[in-house]
VOGU-3710 file (C-alpha; in Angstrom, 3 decimals, decimal comma):
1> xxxxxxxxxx> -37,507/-93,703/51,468  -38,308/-90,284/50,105  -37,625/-89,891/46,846  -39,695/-87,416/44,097  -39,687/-85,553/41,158  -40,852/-81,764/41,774  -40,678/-80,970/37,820  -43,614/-78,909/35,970  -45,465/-79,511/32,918  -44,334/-75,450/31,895
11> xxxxxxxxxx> -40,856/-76,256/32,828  -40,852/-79,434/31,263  -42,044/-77,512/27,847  -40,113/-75,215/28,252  -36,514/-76,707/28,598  -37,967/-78,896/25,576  -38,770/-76,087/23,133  -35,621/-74,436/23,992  -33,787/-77,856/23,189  -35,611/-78,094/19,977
21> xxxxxxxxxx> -34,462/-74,478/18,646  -31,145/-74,924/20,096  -30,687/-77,998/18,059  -32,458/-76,700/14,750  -30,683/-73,082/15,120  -27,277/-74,823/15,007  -28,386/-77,303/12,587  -27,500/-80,233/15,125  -24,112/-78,930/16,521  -25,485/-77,795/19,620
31> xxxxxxxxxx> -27,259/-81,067/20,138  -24,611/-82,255/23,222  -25,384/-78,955/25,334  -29,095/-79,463/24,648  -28,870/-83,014/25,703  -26,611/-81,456/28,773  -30,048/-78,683/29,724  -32,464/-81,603/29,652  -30,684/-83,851/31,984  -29,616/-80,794/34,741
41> xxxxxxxxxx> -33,274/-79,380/34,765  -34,472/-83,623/35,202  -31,395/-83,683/37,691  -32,495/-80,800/39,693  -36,357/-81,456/39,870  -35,133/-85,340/41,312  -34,498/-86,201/44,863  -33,588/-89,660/46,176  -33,956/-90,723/49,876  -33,918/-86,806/50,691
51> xxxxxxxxxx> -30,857/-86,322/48,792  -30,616/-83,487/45,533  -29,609/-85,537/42,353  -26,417/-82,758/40,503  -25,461/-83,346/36,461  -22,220/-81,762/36,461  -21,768/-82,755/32,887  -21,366/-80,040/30,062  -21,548/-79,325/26,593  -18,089/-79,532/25,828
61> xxxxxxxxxx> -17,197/-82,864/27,412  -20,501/-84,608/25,498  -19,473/-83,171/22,076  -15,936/-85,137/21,731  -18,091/-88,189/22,432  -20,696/-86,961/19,584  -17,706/-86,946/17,252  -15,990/-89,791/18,261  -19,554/-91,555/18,177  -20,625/-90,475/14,834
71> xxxxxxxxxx> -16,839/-90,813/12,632  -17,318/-94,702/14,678  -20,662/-95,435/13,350  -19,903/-93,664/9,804  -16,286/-96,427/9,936  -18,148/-99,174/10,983  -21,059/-98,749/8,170  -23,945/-98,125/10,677  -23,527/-101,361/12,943  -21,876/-98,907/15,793
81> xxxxxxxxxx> -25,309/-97,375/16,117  -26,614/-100,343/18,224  -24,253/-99,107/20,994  -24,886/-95,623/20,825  -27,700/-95,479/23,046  -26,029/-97,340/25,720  -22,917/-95,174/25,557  -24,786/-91,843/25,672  -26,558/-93,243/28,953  -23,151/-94,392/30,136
91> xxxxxxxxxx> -22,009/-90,831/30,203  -24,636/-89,225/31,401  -25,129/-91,742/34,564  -20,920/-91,013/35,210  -21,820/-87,066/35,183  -25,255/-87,670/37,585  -24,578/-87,865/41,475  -26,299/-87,741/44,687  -25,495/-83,977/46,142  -25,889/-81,286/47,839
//
């Protein structure tokens, strides 16, 4: 069994300070495709039993889930929240594969 994470310190900074201002610059709306950077550059620093972990989630797909998500937890006065969490992790487990 051969499995490692090759990932930086610098790079790890790096794809977090650019998360950070593309969060604050779009005051939150660009949240999902920051969320989407983080996990690829985790995704493609990771390899299991020799084999290249691949996030081929997006942006786009994560921010109808943000919606539905938020107008869920806003409906059901803040108990949805519990669950939020779990569902985020959810997604981004269905989007992470084993790859070449």
């Amino acid at each position: 069994m051969d499995s490692r994470f090759t990932g930086g310190l610098l790079g790890l900074i790096g794809i977090n300070l650019l998360s950070f201002f593309m969060i604050v610059f779009t005051l939150g709306l660009g949240t999902p495709w920051a969320v989407c950077m983080r996990e690829r550059w985790f995704t493609e620093h990771t390899t299991i039993d020799g084999n290249q972990l691949r996030f081929d989630g997006n942006g786009g797909q994560l921010f109808g889930h943000y919606i539905k998500w938020f107008l869920l937890t806003i409906v059901t006065l803040g108990i949805y929240s519990f669950w939020l969490n779990i569902k985020m992790k959810q997604w981004v487990v269905a989007h992470t594969h084993l790859g070449k």
